[in-house]
C-alpha positions in Angstrom: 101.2 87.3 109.8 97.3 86.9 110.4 97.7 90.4 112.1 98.9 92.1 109.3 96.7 94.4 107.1 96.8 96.7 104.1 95.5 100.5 104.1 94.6 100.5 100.0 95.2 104.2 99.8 98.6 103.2 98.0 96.8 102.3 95.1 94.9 105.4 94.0 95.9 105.1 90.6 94.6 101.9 90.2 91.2 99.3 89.9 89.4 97.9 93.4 89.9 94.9 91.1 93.5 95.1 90.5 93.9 96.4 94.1 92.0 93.1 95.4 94.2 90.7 93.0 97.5 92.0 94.4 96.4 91.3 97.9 95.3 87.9 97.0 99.1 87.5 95.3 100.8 88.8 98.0 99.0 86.6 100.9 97.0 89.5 102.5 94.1 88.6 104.3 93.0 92.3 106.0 91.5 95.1 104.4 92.2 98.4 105.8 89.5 100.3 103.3 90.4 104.0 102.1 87.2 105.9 101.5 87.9 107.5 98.3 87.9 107.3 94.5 88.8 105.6 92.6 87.3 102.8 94.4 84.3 104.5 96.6 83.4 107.6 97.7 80.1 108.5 99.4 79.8 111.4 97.7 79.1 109.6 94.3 75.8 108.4 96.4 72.2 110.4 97.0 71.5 107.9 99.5 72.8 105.8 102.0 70.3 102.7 100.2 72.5 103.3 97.0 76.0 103.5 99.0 75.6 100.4 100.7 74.3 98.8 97.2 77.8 99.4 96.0 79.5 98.9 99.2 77.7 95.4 99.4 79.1 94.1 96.4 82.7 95.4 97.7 82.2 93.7 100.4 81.3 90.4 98.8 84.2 90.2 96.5 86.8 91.0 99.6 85.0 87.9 100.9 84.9 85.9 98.4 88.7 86.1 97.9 88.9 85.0 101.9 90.0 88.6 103.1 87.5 91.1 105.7 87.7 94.4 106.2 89.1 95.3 109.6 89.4 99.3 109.6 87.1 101.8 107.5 89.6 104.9 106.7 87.2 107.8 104.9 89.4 110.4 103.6 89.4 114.2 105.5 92.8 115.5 104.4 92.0 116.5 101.0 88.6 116.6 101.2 86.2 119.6 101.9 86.4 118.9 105.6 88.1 119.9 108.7 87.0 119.3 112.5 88.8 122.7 113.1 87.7 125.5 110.5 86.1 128.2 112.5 83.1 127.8 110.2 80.3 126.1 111.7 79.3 125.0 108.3 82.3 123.0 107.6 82.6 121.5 111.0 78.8 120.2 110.7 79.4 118.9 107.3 82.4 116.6 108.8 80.1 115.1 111.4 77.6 114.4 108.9 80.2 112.8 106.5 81.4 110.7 109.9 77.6 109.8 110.7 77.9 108.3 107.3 81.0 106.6 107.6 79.4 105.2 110.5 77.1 103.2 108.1 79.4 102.5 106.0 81.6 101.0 107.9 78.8 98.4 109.1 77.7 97.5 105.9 81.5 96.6 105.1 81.9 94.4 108.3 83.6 96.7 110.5 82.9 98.9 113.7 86.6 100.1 113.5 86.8 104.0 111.6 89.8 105.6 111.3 89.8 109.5 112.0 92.7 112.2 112.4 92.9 116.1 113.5 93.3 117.5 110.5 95.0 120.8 110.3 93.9 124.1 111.6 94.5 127.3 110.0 97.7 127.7 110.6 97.1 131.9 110.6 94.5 131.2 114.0 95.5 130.8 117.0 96.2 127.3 117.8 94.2 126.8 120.6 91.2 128.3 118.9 91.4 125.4 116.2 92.3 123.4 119.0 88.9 123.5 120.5 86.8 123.6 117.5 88.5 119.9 116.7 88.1 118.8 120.7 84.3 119.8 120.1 84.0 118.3 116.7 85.9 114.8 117.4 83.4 115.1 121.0 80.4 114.8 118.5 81.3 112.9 116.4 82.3 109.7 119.1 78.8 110.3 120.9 77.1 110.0 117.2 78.9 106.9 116.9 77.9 105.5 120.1 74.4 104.7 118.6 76.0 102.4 116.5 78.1 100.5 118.6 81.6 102.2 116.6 84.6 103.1 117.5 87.0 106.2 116.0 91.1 105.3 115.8 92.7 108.2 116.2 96.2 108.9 114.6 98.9 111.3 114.8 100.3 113.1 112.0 103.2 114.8 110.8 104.2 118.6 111.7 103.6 119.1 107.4 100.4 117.7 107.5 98.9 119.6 110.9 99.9 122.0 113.4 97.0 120.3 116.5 97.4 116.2 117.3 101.1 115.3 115.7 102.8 113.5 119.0 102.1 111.3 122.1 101.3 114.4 124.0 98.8 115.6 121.8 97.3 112.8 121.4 96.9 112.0 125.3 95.8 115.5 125.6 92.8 115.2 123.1 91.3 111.8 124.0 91.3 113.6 127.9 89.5 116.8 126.1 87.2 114.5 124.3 86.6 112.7 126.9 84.9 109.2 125.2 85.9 105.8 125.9 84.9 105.0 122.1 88.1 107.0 120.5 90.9 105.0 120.3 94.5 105.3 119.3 96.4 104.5 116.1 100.6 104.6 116.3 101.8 105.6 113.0 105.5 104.9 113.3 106.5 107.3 110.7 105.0 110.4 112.9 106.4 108.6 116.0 109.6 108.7 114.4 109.5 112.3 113.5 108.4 113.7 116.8 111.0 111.5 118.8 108.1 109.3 120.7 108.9 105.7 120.9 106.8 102.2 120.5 107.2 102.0 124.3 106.8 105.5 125.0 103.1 105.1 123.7 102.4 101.8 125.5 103.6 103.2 128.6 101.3 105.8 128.2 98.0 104.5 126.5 97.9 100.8 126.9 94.9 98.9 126.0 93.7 102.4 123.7 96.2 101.7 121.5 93.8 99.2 118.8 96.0 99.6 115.4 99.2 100.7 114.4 100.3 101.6 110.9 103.8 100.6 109.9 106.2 101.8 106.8 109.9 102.9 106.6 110.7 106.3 106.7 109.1 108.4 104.4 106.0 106.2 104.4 108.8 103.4 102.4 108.6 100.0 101.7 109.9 98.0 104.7 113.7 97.2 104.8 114.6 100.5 102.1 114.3 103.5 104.3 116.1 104.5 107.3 113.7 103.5 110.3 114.6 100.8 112.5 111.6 98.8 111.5 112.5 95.4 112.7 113.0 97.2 116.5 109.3 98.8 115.5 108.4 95.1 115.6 109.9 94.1 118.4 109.0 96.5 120.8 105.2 95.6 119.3 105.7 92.1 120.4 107.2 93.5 123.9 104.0 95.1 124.4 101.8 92.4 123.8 99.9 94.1 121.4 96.9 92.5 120.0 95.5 94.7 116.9 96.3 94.7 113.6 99.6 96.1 112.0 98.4 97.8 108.4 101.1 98.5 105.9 101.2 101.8 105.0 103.1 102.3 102.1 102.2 105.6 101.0 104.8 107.2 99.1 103.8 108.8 95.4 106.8 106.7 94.0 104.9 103.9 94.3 102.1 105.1 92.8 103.2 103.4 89.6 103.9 99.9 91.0 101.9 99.3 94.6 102.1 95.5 93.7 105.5 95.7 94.1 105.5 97.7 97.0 102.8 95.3 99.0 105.2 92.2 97.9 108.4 93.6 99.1 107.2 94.5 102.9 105.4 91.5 102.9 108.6 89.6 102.5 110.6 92.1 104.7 107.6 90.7 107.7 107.9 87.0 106.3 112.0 87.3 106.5 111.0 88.4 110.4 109.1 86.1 111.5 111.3 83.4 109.9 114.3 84.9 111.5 113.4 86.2 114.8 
């Protein structure tokens, strides 16, 4: 269980304190750190002084509760960026946020930011947006290379974007991109949907593969959906994979009750390990 961590996006209707208690209840010990209100958002800051003010403090109290953060996740879907608009505007107002993030990410105690395609205007041609997002992403890892950081790239669902939603497209952008410095997040929910396996992507990426995000289908708490989750966990083991596992338990039903959500697929993992 020391590899397990916990993407905090599932408690957006909720306190950083009461998001930081439930961890410590249910036994979690890694922070993967959404980038958004209500807990912080760069954009509440003028400066990057009065960010990392704030984000200093987070980072104490996740410390001083015996937990680190091990993945910075800034949020681009609903958010005024896009690596793929066809305006140049919006494309260099991502980087800048990333360059950001980049900070950030240090002053919380990780090198580890997490970073997806986005969606292209579905009405353009797809290999237009295509491009703009190789060329933005391209940018972006070279920024980060001054400051020692690595992106994690992750697949999404056909719903959510129309350029990097399976294996293929992911092996096809980290070739366009072409820097060692983006890395690979398997989400098994978009694996599942596009008919990749855990193996499949092992087979294929290896090493580049540094995080993986685990839920039941439907983004579920472990053990109540329809996913094979315990093979997930398996085939993880097969592979002798060595990053961290983050729960992510995103469904709005939980919205109401993420404490409950947390505690439940922690127990589903627990049951595993006990059993396996």
């Amino acid at each position: 269980m020391e590899n397990i961590a916990v993407l905090s996006v599932q408690y957006v209707q909720y306190s950083f304190e009461y998001f930081l208690e439930s961890m410590e209840q249910c036994g979690v010990k890694n922070i993967e750190f959404w980038g958004a209100i209500p807990h912080y958002c760069r954009l509440d800051y003028s400066s990057r002084e009065e960010a990392h003010k704030v984000l200093k403090n987070i980072r104490e109290r996740i410390e001083g509760k015996g937990m680190k953060v091990i993945l910075y996740t800034p949020e681009t879907l609903a958010y005024p960026y896009s690596f793929s608009h066809p305006g140049e505007r919006v494309r260099n107002r991502t980087i800048k946020y990333f360059e950001d993030a980049f900070q950030d990410a240090i002053a919380l105690g990780t090198k580890r930011i997490f970073i997806n395609s986005g969606c292209g205007l579905r009405d353009l041609d797809r290999e237009v947006s295509w491009n703009y997002a190789v060329d933005t992403i391209r940018k972006i890892c070279i920024a980060a290379q001054q400051y020692d950081v690595e992106l994690v790239l992750e697949q999404l669902q056909p719903y959510e974007s129309n350029l990097v939603c399976s294996l293929a497209d992911i092996e096809r952008m980290i070739e366009n991109v072409d820097c060692e410095n983006l890395k690979v997040c398997l989400d098994v929910v978009a694996m599942e949907v596009t008919g990749d396996t855990v193996d499949d992507f092992f087979h294929a990426l290896g090493d580049r593969i540094v995080h993986i995000h685990l839920a039941d289908s439907n983004h579920q708490i472990l053990g109540e959906g329809e996913y094979p989750v315990k093979d997930y966990l398996n085939d993880i083991e097969k592979n002798k994979f060595q990053g961290y596992i983050s729960l992510e338990i995103n469904d709005s039903i939980y919205w109401k009750d993420p404490h409950d959500s947390i505690r439940k697929s922690m127990k589903y993992l627990e049951d595993y390990e006990r059993n396996k």
